[in-house]
N, C-alpha and C positions, 0 to 999 in steps of 0.2 A: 919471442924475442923480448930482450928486458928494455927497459926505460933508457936503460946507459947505453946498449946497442943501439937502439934506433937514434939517439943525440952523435951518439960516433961514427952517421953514415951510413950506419951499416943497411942495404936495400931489405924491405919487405917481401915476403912471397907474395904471392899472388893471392895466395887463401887468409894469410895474416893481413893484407889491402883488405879483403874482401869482410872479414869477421869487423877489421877497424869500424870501417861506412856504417856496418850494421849499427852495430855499437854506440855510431854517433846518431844516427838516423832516431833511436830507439828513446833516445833519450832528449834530442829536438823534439821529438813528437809528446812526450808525457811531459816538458814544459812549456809545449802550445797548448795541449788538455787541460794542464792547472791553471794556465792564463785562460783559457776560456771559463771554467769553475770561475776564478776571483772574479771577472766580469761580470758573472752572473750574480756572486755574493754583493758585488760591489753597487747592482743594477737594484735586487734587491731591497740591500739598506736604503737605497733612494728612495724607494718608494713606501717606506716604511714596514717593509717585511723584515722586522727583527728575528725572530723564530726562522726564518729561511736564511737568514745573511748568518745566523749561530751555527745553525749544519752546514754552511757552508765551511767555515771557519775552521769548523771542528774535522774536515773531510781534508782542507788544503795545511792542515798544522800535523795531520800524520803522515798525507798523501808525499807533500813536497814542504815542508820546513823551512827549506832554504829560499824559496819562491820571492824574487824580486817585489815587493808591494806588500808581503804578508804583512808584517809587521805594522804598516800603516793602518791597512785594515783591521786586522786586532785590535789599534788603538779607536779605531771610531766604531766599531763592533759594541764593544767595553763601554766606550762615551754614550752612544745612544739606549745600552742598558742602563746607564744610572740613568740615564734620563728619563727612560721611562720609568724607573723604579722611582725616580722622584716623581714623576705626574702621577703613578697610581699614590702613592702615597698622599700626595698633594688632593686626591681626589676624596680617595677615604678619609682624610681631615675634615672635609668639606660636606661631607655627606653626616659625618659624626655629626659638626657642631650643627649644621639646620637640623638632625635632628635633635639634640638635646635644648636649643633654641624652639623650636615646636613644642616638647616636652617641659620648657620652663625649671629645667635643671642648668639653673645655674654656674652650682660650682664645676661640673662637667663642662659644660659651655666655655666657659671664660680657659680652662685646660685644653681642650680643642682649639680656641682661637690662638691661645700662646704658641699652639706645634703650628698652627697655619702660617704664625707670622716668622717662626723661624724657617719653612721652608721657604714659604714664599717672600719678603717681607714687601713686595711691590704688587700684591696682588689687587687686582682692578676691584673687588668687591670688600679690600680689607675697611672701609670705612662703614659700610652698611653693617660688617657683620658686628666691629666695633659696640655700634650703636646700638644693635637688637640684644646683644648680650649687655649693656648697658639698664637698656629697661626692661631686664627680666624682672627686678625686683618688683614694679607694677604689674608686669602680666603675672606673678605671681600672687600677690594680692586680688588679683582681677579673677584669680582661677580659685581660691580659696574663697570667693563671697556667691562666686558661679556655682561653688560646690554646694554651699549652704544653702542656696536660693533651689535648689535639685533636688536636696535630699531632704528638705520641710515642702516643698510642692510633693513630691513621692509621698510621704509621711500622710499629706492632704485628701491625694487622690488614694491611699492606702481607708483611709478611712471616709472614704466618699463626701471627702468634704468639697464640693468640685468648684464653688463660689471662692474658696480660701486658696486650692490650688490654681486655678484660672489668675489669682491675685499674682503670684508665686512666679507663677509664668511671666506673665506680663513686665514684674518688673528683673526677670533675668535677660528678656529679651532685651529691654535698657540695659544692660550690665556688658552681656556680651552678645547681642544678637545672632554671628555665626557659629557659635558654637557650638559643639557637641550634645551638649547639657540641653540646652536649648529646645533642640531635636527630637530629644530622647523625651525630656518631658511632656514637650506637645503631642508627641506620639502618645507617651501612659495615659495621659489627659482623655487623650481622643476614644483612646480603648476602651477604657475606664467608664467612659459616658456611655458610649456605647453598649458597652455591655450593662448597665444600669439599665438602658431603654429595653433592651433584649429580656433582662428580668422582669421587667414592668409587664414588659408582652406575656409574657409568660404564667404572671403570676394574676393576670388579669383572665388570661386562658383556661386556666384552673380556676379561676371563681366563676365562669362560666361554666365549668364543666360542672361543679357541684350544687350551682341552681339548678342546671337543667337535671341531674340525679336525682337534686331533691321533691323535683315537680314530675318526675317520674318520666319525664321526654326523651326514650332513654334511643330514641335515633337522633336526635337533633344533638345526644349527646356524644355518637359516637363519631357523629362528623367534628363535633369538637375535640375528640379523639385524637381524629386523624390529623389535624392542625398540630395538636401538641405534639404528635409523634415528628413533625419536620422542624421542631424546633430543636434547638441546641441545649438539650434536656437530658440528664444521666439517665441511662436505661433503667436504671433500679425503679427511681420515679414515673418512668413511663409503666414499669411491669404493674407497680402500688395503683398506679390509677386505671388499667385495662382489668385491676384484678377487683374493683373497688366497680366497676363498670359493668363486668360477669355477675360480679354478686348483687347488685340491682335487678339487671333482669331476672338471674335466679329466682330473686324473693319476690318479683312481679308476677313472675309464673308460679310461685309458690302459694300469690295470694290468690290468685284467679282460680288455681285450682281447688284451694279450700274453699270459696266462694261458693264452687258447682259441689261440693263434698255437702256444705250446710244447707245449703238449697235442697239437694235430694232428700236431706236427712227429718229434716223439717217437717219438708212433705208427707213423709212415711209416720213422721210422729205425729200431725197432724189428723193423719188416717184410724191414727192406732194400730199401725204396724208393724209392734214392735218387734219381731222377729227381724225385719226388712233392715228397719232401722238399726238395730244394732249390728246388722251385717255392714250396713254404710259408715257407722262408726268404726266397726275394724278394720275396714280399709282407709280408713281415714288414719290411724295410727299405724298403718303400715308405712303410708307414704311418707308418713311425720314422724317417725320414731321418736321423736326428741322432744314431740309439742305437748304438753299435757292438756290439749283440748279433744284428743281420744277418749281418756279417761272420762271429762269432765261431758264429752256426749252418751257413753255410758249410762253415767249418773244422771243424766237429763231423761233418758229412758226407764230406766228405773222408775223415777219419780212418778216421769206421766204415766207409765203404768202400775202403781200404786193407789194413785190418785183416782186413776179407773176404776181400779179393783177396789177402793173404800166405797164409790159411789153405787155402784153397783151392788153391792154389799149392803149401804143405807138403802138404797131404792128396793131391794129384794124383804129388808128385813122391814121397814116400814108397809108394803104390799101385805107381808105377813101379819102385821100388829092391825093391820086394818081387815085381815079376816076375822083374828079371833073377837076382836071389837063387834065386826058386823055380825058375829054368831054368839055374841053376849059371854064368848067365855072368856073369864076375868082370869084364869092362871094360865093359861096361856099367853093373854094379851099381857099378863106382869112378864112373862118371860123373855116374850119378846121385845116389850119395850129395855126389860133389863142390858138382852143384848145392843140395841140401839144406842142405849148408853153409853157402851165400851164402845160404840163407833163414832164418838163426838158429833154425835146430832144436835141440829141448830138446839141451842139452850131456849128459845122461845116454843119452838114447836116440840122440844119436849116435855116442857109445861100444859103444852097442850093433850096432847100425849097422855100424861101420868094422870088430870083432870079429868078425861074419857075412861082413861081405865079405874080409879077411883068411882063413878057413877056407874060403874057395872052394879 
């Protein structure tokens, strides 16, 4: 039934009543729904749930459009975004200029306070901030003498000057006492010394070590070994001194054992036995391949058997010059003295000698 029928009277059916209700029912009930939604959008924004009062917003603008109240709430929806897009705003100004006021950037600063005052221009800290970008010009004079007082104490403690850096210090801490620079210097200082002391120890440790090498104490040296190895000492340096350490006792056992080599050797030469001996000599240039005192026992054998062999030689041929003498024979006794001759017999008792064979 049309629009125009039902205004002219005309009775409904019973299923055209019944479809109507529905119809109206359906539609009472999805504008109690949106009113319960904007309530909530509306409860929301009270409490400062911008991001929940927007889906709301955005749910009752496609849901129902026409919704009694929409429109209001739109408008305060929209008001409490700028607003908050003015506080962050307002905030990140705030945050910029303390820090380019920290940082003593100026012309940043005084650019930051100008957006602050056009957001805010009643803000309860606009006087302080006024004022600290005012004398940045001093704090920057202030960080510029802080610099110089850092980087010639650095320079100091660079070159172990610790009397001149300690100065350096001292008068930065008058300059700017909390500061950074401050800090950092006392720290290098402190390091600096320390590790000066650490060298001392160190370098006093190693002269320990090279007395006792040198005095041949070569346990008492390697407890001092052991010390240098828990110091804070580059391995190459520790390797140089345990190899400096080996090679001591090395040549300690090196020398004890040639000690027992010339002792035997001695002995056997002292015997005259040279066979022996010179077998003790070549084991002696065995164990030494490098030393020329194998040779040089050699030649000590030699000699002393030489030495033997001339005297024995003089004692034999003199034995003989005194038979021919005692048997009166004169060509003989010339012969034999002649050979005594060639064996450099005392020049005195071959005077005597040639005298006895002469009176034949």
């Amino acid at each position: 039934m049309s629009e125009g029928q039902r205004k002219s009277g005309v009775r409904l059916t019973k299923e055209e009543r019944k479809e109507l209700l529905a119809q109206l029912e359906r539609q009472s009930s999805r504008t109690v729904s949106s009113e319960r939604i904007l309530q909530r959008g509306e409860q929301a924004l009270k409490d400062g749930q911008l991001d929940q009062a927007q889906r709301v917003l955005k749910q009752l603008t496609t849901k129902a459009p026409r919704l009694v109240g929409l429109d209001l709430f739109r408008q305060r929806v929209e008001a409490a975004a700028h607003v908050e897009k003015l506080q962050a705003n307002l905030r990140a100004t705030e945050e910029m200029l303390t820090r380019y006021i920290q940082q003593r950037k100026k012309p940043l600063a005084k650019l930051a306070l100008t957006t602050l005052i056009e957001l805010a221009p009643n803000h309860p800290r606009r006087s302080d901030y006024t004022t600290w970008v005012a004398d940045l010009d001093q704090e920057v004079d202030l960080q510029r003498r802080a610099d110089e007082l850092l980087a010639a104490g650095r320079t100091a403690v660079i070159n172990e000057d610790f009397a001149k850096a300690t100065k350096h210090l001292e008068t930065l801490n008058k300059v700017d006492p909390a500061s950074r620079a401050t800090e950092q210097l006392a720290a290098e200082l402190a390091q600096a010394q320390q590790g000066q002391a650490r060298s001392a120890d160190i370098d006093r440790s190693k002269q320990r070590l090279e007395e006792l090498l040198a005095r041949g104490e070569l346990d008492a040296a390697e407890q001092q070994m052991e010390q240098l190895g828990q110091m804070d000492i580059p391995k190459v340096t520790i390797d140089f001194l345990r190899k400096r350490l080996v090679d001591h006792r090395e040549r300690v056992r090196d020398e004890a054992d040639s000690r027992l080599f010339i002792a035997e050797f001695e002995h056997h030469l002292a015997a005259g036995e040279w066979p022996t001996a010179r077998e003790v000599a070549q084991r002696y240039s065995q164990r030494f391949p490098t030393s020329p005192r194998g040779a040089a026992l050699f030649s000590q054998v030699n000699e002393h058997e030489a030495v033997q062999r001339r005297q024995q030689s003089l004692e034999e041929g003199i034995a003989t010059l005194e038979r021919f003498l005692a048997g009166g024979d004169r060509n003989g006794a010339e012969l034999a003295l002649k050979l005594l001759t060639n064996l450099e017999l005392d020049p005195e008792l071959l005077t005597q000698f040639e005298n006895r064979v002469r009176s034949l």
